[in-house]
N, C-alpha and C positions, 0 to 999 in steps of 0.2 A: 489390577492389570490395566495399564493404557492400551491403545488401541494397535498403536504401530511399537509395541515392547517386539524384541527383536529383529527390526529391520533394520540394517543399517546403512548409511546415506554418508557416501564421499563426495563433497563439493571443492572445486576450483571455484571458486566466487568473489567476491569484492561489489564495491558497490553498496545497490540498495537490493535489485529484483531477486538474484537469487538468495543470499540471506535471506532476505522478508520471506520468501516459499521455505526453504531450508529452516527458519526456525519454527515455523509453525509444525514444519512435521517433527523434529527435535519437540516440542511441547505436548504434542500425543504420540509421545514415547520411543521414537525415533533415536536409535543413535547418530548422531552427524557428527562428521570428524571434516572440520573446516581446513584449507590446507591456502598459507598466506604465505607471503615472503619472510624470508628470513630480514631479523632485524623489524622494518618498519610494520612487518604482517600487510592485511589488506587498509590500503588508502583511503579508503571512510575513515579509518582510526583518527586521520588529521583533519578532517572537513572542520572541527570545532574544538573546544574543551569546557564545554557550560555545564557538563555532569562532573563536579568533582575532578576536573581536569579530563576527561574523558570526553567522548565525540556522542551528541546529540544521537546524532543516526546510528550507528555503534550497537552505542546500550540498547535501543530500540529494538535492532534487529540479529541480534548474535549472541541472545542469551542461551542457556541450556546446551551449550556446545562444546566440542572440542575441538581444541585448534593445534594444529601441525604443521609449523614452518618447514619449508621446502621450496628450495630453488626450482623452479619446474623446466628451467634448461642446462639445470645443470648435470652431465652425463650418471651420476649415480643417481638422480632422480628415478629414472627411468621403471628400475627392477622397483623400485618403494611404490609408483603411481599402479604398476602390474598389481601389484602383490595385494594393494588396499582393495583396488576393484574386482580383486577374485574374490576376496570376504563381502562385498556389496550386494544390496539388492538395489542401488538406485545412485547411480551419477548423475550428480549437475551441476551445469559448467556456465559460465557468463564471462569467458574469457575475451576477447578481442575475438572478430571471424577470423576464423582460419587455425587459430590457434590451439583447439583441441584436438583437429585432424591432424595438425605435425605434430604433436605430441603420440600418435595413436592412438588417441581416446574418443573416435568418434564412435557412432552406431554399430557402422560396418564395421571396421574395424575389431569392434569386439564382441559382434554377436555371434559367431559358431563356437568362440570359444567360452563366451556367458550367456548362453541361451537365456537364461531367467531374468538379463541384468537388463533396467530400465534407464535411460538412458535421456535425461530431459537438457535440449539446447537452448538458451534463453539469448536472446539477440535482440537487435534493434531495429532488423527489417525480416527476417529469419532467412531463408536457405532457397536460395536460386534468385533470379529478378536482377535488374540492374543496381540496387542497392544491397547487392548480399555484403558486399564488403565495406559498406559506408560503419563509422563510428558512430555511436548514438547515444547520448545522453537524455534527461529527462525532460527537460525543458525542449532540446530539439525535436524529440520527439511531441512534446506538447502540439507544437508549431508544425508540424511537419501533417500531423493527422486533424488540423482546422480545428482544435483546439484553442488555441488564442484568438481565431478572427471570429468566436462567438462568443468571449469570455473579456471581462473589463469597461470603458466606458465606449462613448461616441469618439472618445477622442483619441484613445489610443488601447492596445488590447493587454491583458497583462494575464501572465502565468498565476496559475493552482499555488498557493503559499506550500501546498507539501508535493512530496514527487508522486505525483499523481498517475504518471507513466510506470512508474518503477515499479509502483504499485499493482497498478491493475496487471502487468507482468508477472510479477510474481505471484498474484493471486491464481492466475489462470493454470501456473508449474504447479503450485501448491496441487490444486480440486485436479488435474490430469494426471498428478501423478498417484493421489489416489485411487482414479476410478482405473489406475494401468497397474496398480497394487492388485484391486480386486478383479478385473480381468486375469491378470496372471493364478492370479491365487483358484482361477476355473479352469487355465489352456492352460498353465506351467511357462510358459512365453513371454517372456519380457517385449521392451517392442521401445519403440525412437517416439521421445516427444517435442515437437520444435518450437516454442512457443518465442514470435515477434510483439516486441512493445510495440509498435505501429498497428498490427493488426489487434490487441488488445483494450487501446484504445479506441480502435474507429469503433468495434464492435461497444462501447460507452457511448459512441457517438453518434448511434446510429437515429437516435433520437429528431435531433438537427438537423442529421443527412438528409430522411425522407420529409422533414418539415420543405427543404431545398429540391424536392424532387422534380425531376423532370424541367429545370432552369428555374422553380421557382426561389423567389429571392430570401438571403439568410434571415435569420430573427437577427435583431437588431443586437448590439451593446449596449445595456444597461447596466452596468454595477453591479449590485448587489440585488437590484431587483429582477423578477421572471422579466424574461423577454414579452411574452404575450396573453401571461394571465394579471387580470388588477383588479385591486390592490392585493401586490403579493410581493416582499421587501422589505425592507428596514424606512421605520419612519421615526425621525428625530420626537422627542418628548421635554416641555416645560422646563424638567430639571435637571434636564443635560443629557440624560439618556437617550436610549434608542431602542425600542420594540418591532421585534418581524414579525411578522402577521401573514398572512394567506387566505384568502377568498376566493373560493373554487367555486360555487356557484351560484344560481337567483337565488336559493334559497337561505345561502347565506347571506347573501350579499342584501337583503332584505333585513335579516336580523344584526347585521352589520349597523346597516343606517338608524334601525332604530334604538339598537342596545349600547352604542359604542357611541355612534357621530351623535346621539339622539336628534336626529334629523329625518322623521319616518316617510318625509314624504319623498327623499329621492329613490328611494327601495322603489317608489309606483312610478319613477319619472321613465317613461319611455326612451329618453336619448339614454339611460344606463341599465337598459332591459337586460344585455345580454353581458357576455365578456367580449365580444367579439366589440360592442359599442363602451364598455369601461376602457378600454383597451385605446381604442380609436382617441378616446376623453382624458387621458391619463392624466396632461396634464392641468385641466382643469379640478380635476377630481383631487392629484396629490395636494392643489393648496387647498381643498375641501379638509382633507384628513390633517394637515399641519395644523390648520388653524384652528382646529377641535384638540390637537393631542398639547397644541401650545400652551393651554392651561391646565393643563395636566403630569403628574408624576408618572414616571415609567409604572410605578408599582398601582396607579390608579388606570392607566389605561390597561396593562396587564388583568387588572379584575375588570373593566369592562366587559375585555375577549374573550374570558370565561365565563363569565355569565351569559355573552352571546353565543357560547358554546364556538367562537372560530380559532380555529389554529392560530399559537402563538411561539413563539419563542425569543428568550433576550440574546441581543449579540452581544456574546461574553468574551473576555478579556480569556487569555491564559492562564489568569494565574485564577479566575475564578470558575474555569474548569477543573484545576486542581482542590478547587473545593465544590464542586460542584453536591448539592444537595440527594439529587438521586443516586447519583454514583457511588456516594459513600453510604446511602440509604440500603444498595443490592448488595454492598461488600463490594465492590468493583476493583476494590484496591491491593496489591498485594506488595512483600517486598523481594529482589534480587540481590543476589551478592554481586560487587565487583572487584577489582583491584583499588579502587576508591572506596570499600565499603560500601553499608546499603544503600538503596533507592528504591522510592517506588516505582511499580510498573502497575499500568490497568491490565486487569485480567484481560483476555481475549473471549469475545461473542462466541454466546452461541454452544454451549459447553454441554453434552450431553448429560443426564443426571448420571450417579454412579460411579464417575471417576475425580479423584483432583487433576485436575493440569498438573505437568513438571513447570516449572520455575524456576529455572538450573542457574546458576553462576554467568554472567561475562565474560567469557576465557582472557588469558591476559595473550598477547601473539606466541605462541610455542610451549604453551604453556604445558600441554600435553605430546609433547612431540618424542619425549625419550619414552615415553609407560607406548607410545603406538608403534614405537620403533623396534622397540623389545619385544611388542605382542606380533611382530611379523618376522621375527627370529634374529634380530640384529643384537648386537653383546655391547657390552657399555665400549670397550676398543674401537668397533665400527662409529660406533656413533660419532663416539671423538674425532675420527678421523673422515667424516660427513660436516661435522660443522668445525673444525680446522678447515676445510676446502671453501664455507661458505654456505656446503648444500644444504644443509638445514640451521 
């Protein structure tokens, strides 16, 4: 038995945030009955086609689901969107603002008559303020929450290679609508959850906030290295590689100099007593580490910083995370069905003992849309004359 076996989850979504929440809880046992446009289904389907013709982001975040095309303004929509969230114990919607209230599908709107039904809104700035109705995608929101003006070089700032916003959105619906699973499951009381990608990110951000507290000035842009810990970053290596490294403190930074630069006497040199003084030294210090790692192979400076016991890791390609050594070492790996046939997928963190994860199929758009149409008392007659009009 998974965990969320009988609960059922109707999502209006598209995008990345709510999928990404929506399938995790589909994966501990969630039914989700995803509901797209007729024809194209939801618009991530076209962002790409690098899976087997299929969308990168897609497969990623809409497995283990069901999907039910439905026009959402088209007049026979109406009684189908009623009828699914009477069988619900949890709507969530990432529609444009505004657009689940003209529908009738807000909180209010359906809380006397679903007392139990939980109700998560995923937006871009959430609900009231002068931006309730601004449109918000991932990257704006990047920019919009000081995200970019800490992230990239001196010279210009550059966006999270993943949707980093979308993400931490959807993570935040995902854990609230659990802990509003288990509150209900003590009052019987469903309850409105409104989760802002703005405010899910600052709270990520809150790090750099108070580093700027009170008008002090930001950490700087650095690349790929820490703003204010050193040596902590990617250092080029002899044979074309490049190892990350991190030195957190004297005491490593002591076994640094001697196990790694073999150089033991900076470890006692007072101008690099602290971080606060590496930091100040950067860069005299990074052509210290180049022109030690310059006659060296990735895989021989790698056994250095093992032996010196300091954090390391290789900055790896894509394709040598797909072969990544531990990953496949814990079993990380599993496979999905799609309409392209299989694919791998990494399992998801964090998996309590005693249960498998679901690992459900890709839905193809409407793929389920006649078996949910039927379960809400529609006849194969209706049907036809629903998608004769378009509406599904």
């Amino acid at each position: 038995m998974l965990p969320l076996d009988g609960i059922t989850v109707v999502s209006l979504e598209q995008a990345i945030a709510a999928p990404f929440c929506t399938r995790q809880l589909a994966e501990l046992g969630a039914r989700v009955i995803k509901i797209e446009r007729p024809g194209a289904g939801d618009f991530a389907r076209a962002y790409d086609t690098r899976v087997r013709g299929l969308c990168s982001h897609f497969v990623w975040t809409n497995r283990s689901k069901e999907s039910l095309t439905l026009d959402i303004k088209h007049a026979g929509a109406g009684p189908i969107l009623q009828a699914l969230v009477a069988k619900a114990d949890v709507l969530v919607q990432n529609l444009v603002p505004g657009a689940a209230q003209r529908l009738g599908l807000s909180y209010e709107a359906l809380k006397e008559k679903h007392p139990r039904l939980i109700v998560c809104d995923i937006s871009g700035y959430g609900t009231g303020g002068p931006y309730q109705d601004k449109k918000a995608y991932d990257l704006l929101i990047q920019s919009e929450s000081g995200f970019l003006s800490v992230t990239g070089t001196a010279a210009e700032p550059a966006k999270a290679a993943c949707s980093i916003a979308d993400i931490a959105a959807g993570m935040y619906a995902y854990s609230n609508i659990l802990a509003a699973l288990i509150q209900r499951g003590r009052t019987g009381a469903g309850c409105r959850i409104d989760v802002s990608m703005l405010e899910s990110m600052v709270e990520w951000m809150t790090s750099p906030l108070y580093y700027t507290y009170d008008g002090a000035p930001p950490p700087p842009r650095v690349g790929a290295a820490h703003a204010t810990i050193f040596p902590y970053g990617p250092f080029a290596c002899g044979d074309g590689g490049s190892v990350m490294l991190g030195v957190q403190n004297e005491r490593e930074w002591v076994s640094f100099c001697r196990e790694v630069l073999r150089r033991p006497e900076l470890g006692s040199d007072p101008r690099y007593a602290s971080n606060a003084a590496r930091n100040a030294a950067r860069e005299e210090l990074r052509k210290v580490v180049l022109d030690c790692f310059a006659g060296l192979t990735a895989d021989e400076v790698v056994a250095r910083l093992e032996a010196a016991q300091i954090a390391n890791g290789r900055v790896n390609t894509m394709q040598e995370v797909w072969e990544h050594p531990q990953l496949r070492a814990r079993g990380r790996w599993a496979e999905v069905d799609t309409a392209a046939g299989k694919i791998p997928a990494p399992v998801p963190p964090g998996l309590p003992d005693g249960f498998e994860l679901r690992l459900g199929p890709v839905p193809a758009p409407g793929q389920h849309s006649d078996a949910i149409l039927r379960e809400l008392g529609l006849d194969t007659p209706a049907i036809d004359v629903l998608r004769a009009a378009g509406a599904v």
